[in-house]
Structures are given as structure tokens and as C-alpha cells.
C-alpha positions as a printed Julia matrix, in Angstrom:
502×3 Matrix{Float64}:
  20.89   -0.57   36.66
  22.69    1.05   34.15
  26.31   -0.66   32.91
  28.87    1.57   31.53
  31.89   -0.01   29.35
  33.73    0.36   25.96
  29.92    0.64   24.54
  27.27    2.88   24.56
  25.15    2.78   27.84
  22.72    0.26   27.93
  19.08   -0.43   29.82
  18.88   -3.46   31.26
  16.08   -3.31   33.08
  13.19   -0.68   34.13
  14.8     1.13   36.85
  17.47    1.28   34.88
  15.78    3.44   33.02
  14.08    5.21   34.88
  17.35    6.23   36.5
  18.87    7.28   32.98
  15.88    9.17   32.25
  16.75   11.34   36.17
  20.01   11.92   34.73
  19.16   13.49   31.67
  15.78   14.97   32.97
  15.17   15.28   37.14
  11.78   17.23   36.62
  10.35   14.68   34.03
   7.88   12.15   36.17
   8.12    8.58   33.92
   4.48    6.93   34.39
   4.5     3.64   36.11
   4.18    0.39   34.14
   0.42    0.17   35.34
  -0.4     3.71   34.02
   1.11    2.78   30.5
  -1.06   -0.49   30.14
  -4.28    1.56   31.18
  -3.31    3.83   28.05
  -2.6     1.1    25.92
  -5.98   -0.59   26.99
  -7.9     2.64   25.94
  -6.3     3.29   22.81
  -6.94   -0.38   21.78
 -10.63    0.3    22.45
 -10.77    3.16   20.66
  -8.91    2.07   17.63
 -10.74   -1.11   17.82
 -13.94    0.68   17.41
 -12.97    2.25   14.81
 -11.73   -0.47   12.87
 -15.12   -2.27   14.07
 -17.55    1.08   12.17
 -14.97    0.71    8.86
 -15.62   -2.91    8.1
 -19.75   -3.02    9.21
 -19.69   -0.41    6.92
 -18.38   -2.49    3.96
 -20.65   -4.22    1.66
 -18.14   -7.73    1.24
 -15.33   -8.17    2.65
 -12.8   -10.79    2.11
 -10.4   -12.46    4.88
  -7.07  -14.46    5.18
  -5.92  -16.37    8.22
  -2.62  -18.0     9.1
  -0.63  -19.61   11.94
   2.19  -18.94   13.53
   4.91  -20.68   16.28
   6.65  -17.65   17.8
  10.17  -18.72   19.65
   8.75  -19.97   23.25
   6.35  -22.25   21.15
   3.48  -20.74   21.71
   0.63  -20.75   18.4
  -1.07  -18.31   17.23
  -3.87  -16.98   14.33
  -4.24  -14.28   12.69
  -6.74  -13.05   11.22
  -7.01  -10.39    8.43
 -10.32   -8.5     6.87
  -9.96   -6.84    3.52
 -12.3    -4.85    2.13
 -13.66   -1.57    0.04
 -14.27    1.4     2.07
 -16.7     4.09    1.89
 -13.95    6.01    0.11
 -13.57    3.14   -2.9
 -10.1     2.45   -1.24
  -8.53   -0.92   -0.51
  -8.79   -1.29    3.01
  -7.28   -3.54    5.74
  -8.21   -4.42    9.24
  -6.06   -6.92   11.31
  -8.94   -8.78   13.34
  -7.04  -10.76   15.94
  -3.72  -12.33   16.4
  -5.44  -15.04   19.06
  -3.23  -16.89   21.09
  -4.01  -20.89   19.96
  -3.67  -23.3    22.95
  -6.3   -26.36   21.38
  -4.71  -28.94   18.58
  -4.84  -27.49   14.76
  -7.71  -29.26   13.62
 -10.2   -27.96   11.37
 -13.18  -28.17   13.98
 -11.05  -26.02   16.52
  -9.92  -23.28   13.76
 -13.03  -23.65   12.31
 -14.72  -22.54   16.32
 -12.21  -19.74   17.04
 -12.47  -17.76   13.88
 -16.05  -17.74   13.97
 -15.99  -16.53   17.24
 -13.73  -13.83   15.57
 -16.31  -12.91   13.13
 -19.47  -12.87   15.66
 -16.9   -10.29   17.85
 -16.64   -8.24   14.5
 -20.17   -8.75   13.79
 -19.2    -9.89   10.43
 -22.14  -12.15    9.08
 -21.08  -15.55    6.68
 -23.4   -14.15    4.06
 -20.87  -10.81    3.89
 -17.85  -13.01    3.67
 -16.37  -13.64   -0.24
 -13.94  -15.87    0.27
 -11.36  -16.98    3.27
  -7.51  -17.13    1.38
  -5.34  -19.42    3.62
  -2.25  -22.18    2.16
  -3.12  -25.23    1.25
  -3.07  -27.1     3.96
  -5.64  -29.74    4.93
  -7.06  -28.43    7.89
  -7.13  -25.19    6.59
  -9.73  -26.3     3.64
 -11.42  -28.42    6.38
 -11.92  -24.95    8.15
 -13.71  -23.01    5.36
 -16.11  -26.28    4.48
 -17.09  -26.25    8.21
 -17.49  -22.39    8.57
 -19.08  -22.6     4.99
 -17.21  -19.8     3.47
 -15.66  -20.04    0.19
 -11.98  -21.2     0.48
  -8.94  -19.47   -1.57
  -5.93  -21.41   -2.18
  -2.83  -18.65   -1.67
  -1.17  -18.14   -5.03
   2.15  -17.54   -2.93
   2.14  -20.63   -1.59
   0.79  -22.72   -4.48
   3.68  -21.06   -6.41
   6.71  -21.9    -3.6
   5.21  -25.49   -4.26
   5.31  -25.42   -7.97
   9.01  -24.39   -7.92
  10.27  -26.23   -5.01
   9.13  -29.3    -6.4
  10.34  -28.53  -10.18
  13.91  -27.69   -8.62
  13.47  -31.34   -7.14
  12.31  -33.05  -10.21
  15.74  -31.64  -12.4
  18.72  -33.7   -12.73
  21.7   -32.59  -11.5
  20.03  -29.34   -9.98
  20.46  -31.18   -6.75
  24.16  -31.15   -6.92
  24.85  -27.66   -8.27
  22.43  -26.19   -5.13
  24.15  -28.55   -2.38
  27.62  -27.09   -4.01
  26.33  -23.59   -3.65
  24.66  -23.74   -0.42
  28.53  -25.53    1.26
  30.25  -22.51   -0.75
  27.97  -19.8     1.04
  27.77  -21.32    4.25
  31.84  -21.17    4.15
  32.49  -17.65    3.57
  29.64  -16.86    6.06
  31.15  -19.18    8.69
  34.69  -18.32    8.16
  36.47  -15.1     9.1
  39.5   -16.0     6.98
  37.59  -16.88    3.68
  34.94  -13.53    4.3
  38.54  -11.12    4.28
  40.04  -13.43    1.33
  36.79  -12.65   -0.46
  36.57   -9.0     0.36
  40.09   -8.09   -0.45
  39.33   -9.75   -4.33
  35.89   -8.07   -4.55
  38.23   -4.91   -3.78
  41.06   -5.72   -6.17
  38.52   -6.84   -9.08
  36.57   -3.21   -7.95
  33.29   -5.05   -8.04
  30.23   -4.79   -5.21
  31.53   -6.29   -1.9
  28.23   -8.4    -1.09
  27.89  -10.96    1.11
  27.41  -14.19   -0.04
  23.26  -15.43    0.43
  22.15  -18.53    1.97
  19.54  -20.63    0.8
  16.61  -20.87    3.67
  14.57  -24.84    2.76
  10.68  -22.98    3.5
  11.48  -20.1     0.32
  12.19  -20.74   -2.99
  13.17  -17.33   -3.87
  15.9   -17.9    -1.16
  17.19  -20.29   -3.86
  17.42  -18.23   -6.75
  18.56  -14.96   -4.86
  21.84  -17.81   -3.47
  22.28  -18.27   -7.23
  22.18  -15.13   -8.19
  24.18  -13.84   -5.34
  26.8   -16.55   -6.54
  26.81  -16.1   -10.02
  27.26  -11.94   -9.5
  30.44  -13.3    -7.38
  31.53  -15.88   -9.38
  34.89  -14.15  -10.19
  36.05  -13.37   -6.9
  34.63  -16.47   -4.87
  36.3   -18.79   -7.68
  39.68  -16.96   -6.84
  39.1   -16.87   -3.21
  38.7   -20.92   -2.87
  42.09  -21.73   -4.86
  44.3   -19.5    -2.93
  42.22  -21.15    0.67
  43.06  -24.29    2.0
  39.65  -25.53    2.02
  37.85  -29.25    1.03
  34.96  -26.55   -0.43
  34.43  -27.65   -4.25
  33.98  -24.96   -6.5
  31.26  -24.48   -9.04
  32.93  -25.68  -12.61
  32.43  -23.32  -15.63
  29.3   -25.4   -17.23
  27.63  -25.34  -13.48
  27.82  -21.44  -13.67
  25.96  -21.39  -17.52
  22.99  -23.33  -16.11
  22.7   -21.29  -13.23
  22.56  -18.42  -15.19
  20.11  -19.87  -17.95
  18.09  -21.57  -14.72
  18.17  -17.97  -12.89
  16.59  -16.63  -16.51
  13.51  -19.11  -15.82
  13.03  -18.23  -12.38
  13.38  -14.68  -12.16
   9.92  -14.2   -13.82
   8.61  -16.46  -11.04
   9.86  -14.09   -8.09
   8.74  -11.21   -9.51
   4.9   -12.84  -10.11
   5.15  -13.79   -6.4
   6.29   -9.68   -5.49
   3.13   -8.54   -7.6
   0.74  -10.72   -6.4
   1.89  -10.14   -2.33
   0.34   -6.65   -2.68
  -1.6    -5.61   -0.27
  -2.73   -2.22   -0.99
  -3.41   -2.41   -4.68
  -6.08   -4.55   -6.27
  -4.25   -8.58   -6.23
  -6.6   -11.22   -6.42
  -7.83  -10.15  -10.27
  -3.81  -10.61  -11.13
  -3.3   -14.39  -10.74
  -5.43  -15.58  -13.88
  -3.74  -13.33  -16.03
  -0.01  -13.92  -14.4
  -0.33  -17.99  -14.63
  -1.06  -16.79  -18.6
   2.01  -14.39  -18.48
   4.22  -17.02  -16.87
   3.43  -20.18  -19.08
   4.06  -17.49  -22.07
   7.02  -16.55  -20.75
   8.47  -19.5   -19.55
   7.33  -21.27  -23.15
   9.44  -18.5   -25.2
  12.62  -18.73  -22.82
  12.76  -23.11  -22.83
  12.64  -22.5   -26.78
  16.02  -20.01  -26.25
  17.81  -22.17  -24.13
  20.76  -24.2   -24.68
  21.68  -26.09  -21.45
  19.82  -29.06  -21.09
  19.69  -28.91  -17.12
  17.77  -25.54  -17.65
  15.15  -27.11  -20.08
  14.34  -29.71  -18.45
  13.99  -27.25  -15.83
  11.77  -25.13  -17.65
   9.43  -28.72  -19.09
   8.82  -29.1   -15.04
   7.88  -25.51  -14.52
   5.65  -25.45  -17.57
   3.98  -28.61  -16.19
   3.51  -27.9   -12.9
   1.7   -24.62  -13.64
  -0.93  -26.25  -15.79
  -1.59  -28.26  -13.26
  -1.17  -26.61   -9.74
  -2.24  -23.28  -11.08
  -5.11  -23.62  -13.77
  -7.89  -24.16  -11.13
  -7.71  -20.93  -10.68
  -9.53  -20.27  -13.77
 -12.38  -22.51  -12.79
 -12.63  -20.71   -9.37
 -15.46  -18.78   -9.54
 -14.76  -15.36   -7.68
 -11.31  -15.22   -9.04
 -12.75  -15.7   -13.03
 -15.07  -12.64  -12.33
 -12.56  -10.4   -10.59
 -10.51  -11.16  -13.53
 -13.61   -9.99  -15.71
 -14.26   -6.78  -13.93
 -10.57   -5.86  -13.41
 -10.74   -3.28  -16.52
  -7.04   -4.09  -17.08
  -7.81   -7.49  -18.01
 -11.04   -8.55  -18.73
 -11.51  -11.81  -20.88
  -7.37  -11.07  -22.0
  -6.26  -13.09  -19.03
  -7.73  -16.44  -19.49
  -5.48  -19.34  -20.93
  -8.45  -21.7   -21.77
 -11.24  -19.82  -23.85
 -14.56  -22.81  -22.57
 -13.39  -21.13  -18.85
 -13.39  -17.68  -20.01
 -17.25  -18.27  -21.67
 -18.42  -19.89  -18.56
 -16.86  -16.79  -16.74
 -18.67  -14.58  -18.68
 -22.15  -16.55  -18.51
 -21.37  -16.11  -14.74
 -20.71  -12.31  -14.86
 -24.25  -12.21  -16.43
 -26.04  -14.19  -14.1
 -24.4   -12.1   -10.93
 -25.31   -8.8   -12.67
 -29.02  -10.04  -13.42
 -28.63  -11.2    -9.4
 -27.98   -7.95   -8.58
 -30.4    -6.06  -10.9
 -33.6    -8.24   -9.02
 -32.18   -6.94   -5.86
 -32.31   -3.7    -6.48
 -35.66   -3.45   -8.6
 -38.46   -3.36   -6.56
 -41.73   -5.36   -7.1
 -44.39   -3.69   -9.1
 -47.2    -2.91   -7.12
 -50.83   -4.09   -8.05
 -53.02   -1.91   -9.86
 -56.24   -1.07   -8.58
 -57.95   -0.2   -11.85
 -58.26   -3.19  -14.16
 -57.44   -2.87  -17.59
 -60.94   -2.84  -18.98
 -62.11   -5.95  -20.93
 -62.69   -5.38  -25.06
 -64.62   -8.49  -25.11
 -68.02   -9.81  -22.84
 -66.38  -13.32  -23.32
 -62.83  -12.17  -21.31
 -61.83  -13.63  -18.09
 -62.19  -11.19  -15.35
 -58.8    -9.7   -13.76
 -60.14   -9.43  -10.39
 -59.33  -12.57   -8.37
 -61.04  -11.81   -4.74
 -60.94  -15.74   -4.29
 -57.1   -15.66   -4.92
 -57.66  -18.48   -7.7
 -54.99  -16.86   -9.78
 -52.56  -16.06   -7.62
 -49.82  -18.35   -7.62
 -49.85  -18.38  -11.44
 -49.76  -14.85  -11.87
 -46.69  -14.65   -9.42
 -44.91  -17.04  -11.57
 -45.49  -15.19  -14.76
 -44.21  -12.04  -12.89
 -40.94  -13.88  -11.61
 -40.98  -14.78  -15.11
 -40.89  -11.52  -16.62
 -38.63  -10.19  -13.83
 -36.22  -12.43  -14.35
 -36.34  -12.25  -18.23
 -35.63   -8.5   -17.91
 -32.79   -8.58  -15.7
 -31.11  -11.17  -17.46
 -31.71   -9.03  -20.75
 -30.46   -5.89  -18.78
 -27.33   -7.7   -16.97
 -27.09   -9.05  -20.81
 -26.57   -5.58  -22.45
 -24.6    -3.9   -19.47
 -21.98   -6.93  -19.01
 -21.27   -6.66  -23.19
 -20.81   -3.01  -23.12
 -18.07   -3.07  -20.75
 -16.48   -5.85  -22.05
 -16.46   -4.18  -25.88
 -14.97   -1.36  -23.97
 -11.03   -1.38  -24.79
  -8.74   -1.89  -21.65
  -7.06    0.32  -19.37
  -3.38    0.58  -18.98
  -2.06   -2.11  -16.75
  -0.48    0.66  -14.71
  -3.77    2.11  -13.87
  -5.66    1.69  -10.71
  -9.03   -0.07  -11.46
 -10.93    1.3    -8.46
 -10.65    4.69   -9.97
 -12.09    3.39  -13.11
 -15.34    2.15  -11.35
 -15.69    5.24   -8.95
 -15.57    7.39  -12.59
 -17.68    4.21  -14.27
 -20.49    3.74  -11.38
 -23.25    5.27  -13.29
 -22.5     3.62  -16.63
 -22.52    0.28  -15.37
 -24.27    0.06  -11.92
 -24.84   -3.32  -11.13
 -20.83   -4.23  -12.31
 -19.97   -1.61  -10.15
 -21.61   -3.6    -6.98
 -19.52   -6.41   -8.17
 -16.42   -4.92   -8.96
 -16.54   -3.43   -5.39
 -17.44   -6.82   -3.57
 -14.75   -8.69   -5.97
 -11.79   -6.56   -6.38
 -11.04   -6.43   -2.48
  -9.86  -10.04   -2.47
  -6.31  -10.11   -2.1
  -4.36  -13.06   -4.09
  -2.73  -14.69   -0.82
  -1.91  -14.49    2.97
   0.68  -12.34    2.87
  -1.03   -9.98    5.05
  -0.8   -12.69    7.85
   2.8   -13.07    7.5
   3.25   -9.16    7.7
   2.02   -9.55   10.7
   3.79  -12.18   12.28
   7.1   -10.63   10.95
   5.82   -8.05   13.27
   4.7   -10.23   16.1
   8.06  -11.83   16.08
   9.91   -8.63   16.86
   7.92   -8.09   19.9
   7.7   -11.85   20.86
  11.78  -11.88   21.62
  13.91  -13.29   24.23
  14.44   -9.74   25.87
  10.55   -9.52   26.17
   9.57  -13.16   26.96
   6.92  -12.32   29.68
   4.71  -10.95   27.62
   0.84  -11.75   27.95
  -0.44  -12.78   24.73
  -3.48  -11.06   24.89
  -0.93   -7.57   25.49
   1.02   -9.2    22.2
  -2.5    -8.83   20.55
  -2.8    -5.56   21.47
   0.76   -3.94   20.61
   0.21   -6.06   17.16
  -3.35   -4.59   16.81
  -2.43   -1.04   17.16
   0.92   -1.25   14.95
  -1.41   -2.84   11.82
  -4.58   -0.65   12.55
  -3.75    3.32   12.26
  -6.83    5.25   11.29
């Protein structure tokens, strides 16, 4: 039925609307709920092929998983595939957002993404790394499925700050005094008007005082800014309220605004390296650099204490949490073959070498691949001497040792020719950092081949799950109270065709 009051009509339920729609249209014929889901079904199959043709057609690809608790407590995983297409694009295909009944253990995650990847037809071998948090059972997963495991950078960072806001005295206390500030004027109709009349009568912005959320640091530092911005009015508004509500004293406000110095950088390296359709994963060696630099010059500059020994936390925390990611293999040689940054974004020069040596050995891998085995001549090379061995070998006696020597010599050449091809572009100068470094290997392919097979397989890694939580941000606005009889494998599908447009 349709209910008519002081607002606007409103649906409530299917006939309802269909009745609405009569009003406004008697010749239009709505289809029936059954003929809708039969067009959703085909659609899904057809976009779901097409999705399926993009990433077979990829040489690597790279995935990221997550899980999710939507409001009636039901778990999902989803499952994201990122890769280069045929068009040297960054590419992204949401796999499946699978409804997860069993218990989170490794074995059982480990089981129901594989079964993802046999749907997909994704073989291990294709797979460069799996990027998931850090969670237990999530590094469990990888070992079991044996795919190389990526710790997210987003939520290694949230980590490194949440616990470096922990580990500073008297941070505690200016955050609790913050958080029972914002939570009054957002709670209380009489303090919001107080505070919006002095925003007006001081003629600055009329925001809305932010509250921290525990799972997000940035929620932190946006409260802090938020406050500080408002300092003026808020400080004004609590002395003319009745109110038990402490205000922030004048030294509390200069280390929040020397601490929201140190942590801005931090937010901003967790925007850039949430991208998802520009090249992320090559980023995080060189930000960790950028932010210990950064963070160094600014504890230097500082003059409250609480904010250095904020900054002496931050500084050690990020050696620690975040310098294995130097170490980590396919994140050292996307670093390497991002032209942006090259051997620039390394903090530790032994890890840079070794990422080098590595760059060579992959090229020379991929040079043997691609050269084929020379084929044996059917004319020996005549002998000068009536004493020389004889080249023919009917009996085979020869033949194992004259395979080795031609391994040998194979592998000699490629690592002389991955040698010479990984130098040149190295001695190259870099690109602009604002430059996209796909389009300097698509104009690059035929100067450096074999690094362009790399670059290709490498660059398409993104830096963390973000992609997942896109998509639950998604899956929560269809998963609502309005729409709680949905069937999870129709969630799928609505999610599926929202993230996959081609």
C-alpha cells in the first residue's frame, strides 16, 4: 500500500508499487518479481563470462580476499583478481562474495577459495601473490593453498599507529577528552544550536563535530583535526553550557596540533596506497622511505614533548612493522621495475643489491623461456686432426655431458643478456612520479623485452585489500534491514554485477 502524510509518498511494499506505478502510468505492464530474477540470472552469466575470457587471458594475476559480518550475522568472502589486460590496463574482476557458513580456519578458507580459483580456471602457478591482513588464519590460508602471501600495507599501517597512539603518555587523556567533547555536541540538541550559533557569530565553517570510530586510526586524527579547526567556538560553547564536559586546556590543543603534523603524512600514505586503478603495490617500499624521512625531519622541529615521543614510537614501529617489506621478494622487484622508483626507494642499500641480483635472475628466467633449444646439426664440423674424437655419438655415450655443457652455455648467456638489459634500464634516469608506468613499458616493450614480461606480471599487485572492503561497503547497502530476505547467493549476484561492468 501506499501511505500518504506530511511526507513524500512512500513504497512500502511491492504492490505498493506497483499501484503507484498505475497511477502515474495505466498502460505500463511492471514485470513480475520472477521475470526480473530470470534477467538478473542471464546478465550475471553473461557478465560472468566475460569477466571469466578477461582474466584467462592475463598472463599473472594477483588476488586479495577478505571477510565480512553483514548485520544479520551472516559471513562472508570476497574475493578479488587483479591483473594486466590485453590493453596494458590495470584491471579488476570481483570473483565471488561467497556466503561463509564453516568456522574461519585456515583449512576451510584455504578449501573455498580454491574452489574459487578452479571455477575461474585460474591455475596456482598464474597466481603472484594473495594480499589479505595479517591475521593468523589468513597466512595459514596462503601456506596451505601455496601461494605467496602479502601482508596489507593498510592494515599493517592502522597497527603501527594505533599502537604508537597507545604507547604515548598522556595521549590517552587528551583523546578520551576529545572523544566525551564530540560525543556531547552530537548527542545534545542544546549544545549542537549553542555551537552553531558561535560558528555563525565567529563566521567560521559550521562543521559538525567527528567522532573517533576504535577499528580506524584516521578516525582519530580527522576527531583532532575536526576539534582543533573548532577549537574557538566549541571552547566558548562549553563555558556558557551547563555541562560536567571538560574542555581541552590551551597546551592540550598545541600537541594536538604538532601530533596532527606527524600523522597527517600517515593518512595520506594510507589514501595513495588504497588505489585501485593505478599501479600500488610498487609504492609501499618507497612510502615506508618517504615516511621515516618525513617523520625524522618533523620530531627534529617539534617542541611538545607529548608529540616527540609520539613521533620516537612512530619512527620505531615503522622499522620494524614495515621494513619486511623490503625483503619481500615480489614487492623489491615491482619497486625495481616501477620506472618512477627503481633502486631510489629502498631504505637499506644490502636489500636493494639482493633486489637487483633478483631482477637479474627473473630476467635470465625469462630469457630461457623464451629462447628455444638449438637444434642438432646434421653435418659435423669436420675434424682437422686423424687423432680427434668423433662428434657422432650413435651409442648416445656423450649425451648427458653434452646436455650439461649446453644448459651450461644457455644459462651463461641469459644471465649475461638479463645482465646487460636489467643495467640499461636501471642507468636510465626516472620518470616523473606523476607518470603512469604502464605507459612507459607499452612505449619500452621492445627495448627491454624480458622486463617488460615482468613489469606486466609485477605491477598488477595492488598494495592492500582495499578492493575487498569496496565491496563490502557495497554489500552492506544491499544487505539492510529493509531487504533482510535476501538469498545470499542473489547478494552475490547484485554485488557481482555492480563491481564487474565491461
Amino acid at each position: 500500500m501506499i501511505v500518504q502524510d506530511s511526507q513524500p509518498f512512500k513504497v512500502v511494499d511491492d504492490q505498493g508499487f506497483r499501484a503507484l506505478v498505475s497511477l502515474l502510468d495505466p498502460t505500463y505492464v511492471l514485470p513480475s518479481r520472477q521475470t526480473l530474477k530470470s534477467m538478473m540470472e542471464a546478465r550475471y552469466r553473461e557478465e560472468k563470462q566475460k569477466a571469466k575470457d578477461k582474466v584467462q587471458k592475463a598472463t599473472a594475476v594477483a588476488l586479495t580476499s577478505d571477510m565480512w559480518t553483514s548485520i544479520h550475522m551472516d559471513s562472508y568472502l570476497a574475493f578479488t583478481c587483479h591483473f594486466v589486460d590485453e590493453e596494458d590496463k590495470l584491471a579488476t574482476v570481483l570473483l565471488a562474495v561467497a556466503k561463509f557458513g564453516e568456522r574461519h580456519t585456515a583449512s576451510n578458507i584455504a578449501t573455498v577459495k580454491g574452489s574459487i580459483l578452479e571455477e575461474w580456471e585460474i591455475p596456482k602457478a598464474k597466481v603472484m601473490c594473495l594480499t589479505t591482513d595479517g591475521a593468523s588464519n589468513m597466512h595459514l590460508c596462503s601456506s596451505i593453498m601455496e601461494v605467496r602471501h602479502s601482508h596489507c600495507i593498510a592494515h599493517a599501517l592502522n597497527l603501527v599507529v594505533k599502537k604508537a597512539l597507545k604507547l604515548t603518555p598522556g595521549l590517552e587523556e587528551v583523546r578520551t577528552k576529545a572523544r566525551d567533547i564530540a560525543t556531547y555536541f552530537r548527542t545534545s540538541t542544546v549544545a549542537r544550536e549553542r555551537l552553531l550559533c558561535l560558528q555563525n557569530q565567529m563566521g567560521g565553517p559550521t562543521n559538525k563535530l567527528i567522532q573517533e570510530v576504535d577499528t580506524r586510526w584516521n578516525s582519530t586524527l580527522d576527531m583532532l583535526q575536526r576539534l582543533y579547526e573548532q577549537r574557538e567556538p566549541v571552547g566558548a560553547a562549553l563555558a556558557s553550557l551547563q555541562t560536567d564536559v571538560a574542555p581541552l586546556t590551551s597546551n592540550q590543543y598545541h600537541s594536538i596540533s604538532q601530533c596532527i603534523s606527524l600523522l597527517a603524512p600517515l593518512k595520506e600514505a594510507t589514501v595513495e596506497l588504497s588505489a585501485e586503478k593505478h599501479v600500488s603495490g610498487s609504492k609501499i617500499i618507497p612510502l615506508v622511505k618517504m615516511l621515516r624521512h618525513i617523520i625524522a625531519t618533523k620530531q627534529r622541529q617539534l617542541t611538545d614533548e607529548m608529540a616527540r615521543d609520539l613521533a620516537k614510537h612512530l619512527l620505531t614501529l615503522t622499522s620494524e612493522k614495515l621494513g619486511n617489506y623490503e625483503v619481500a621478494g615480489q614487492h623489491a622487484l615491482a619497486t625495481l621495475l616501477d620506472p618512477r622508483f627503481k633502486t631510489m626507494g629502498f631504505c637499506n642499500t644490502t636489500h636493494q643489491q639482493n633486489g637487483v641480483k633478483k631482477l637479474m635472475a627473473e630476467c635470465a628466467t625469462v630469457i630461457r623461456q623464451k629462447t628455444p633449444d638449438p637444434a642438432p646439426s646434421d653435418d659435423p664440423t669436420p675434424s682437422t686432426s686423424h687423432d680427434a674424437p668423433s662428434t657422432s655419438d650413435s651409442s648416445g655415450l656423450w649425451e648427458l655431458l653434452d646436455a650439461q655443457v649446453l644448459e651450461k652455455r644457455k644459462v651463461k648467456s641469459a644471465t649475461a643478456n638479463a645482465s646487460v638489459e636489467t643495467n640499461r634500464y636501471l642507468a636510465e634516469p626516472n620518470i616523473p612520479r606523476n607518470e603512469d608506468p604502464l605507459e612507459y613499458w607499452v612505449k619500452h616493450k621492445h627495448v627491454y623485452p624480458h622486463l617488460f614480461v615482468l613489469a606486466r606480471n609485477l605491477l598488477c599487485i595492488p598494495a592492500s585489500s582495499v578492493p575487498c572492503e569496496r565491496v563490502f561497503s557495497k554489500a552492506g547497502e544491499i544487505v539492510s534491514k529493509k531487504r533482510n530476505r535476501l538469498n545470499p547467493s542473489t547478494v552475490e549476484k547484485i554485488v557481482f554485477l555492480n563491481k564487474n561492468r565491461f
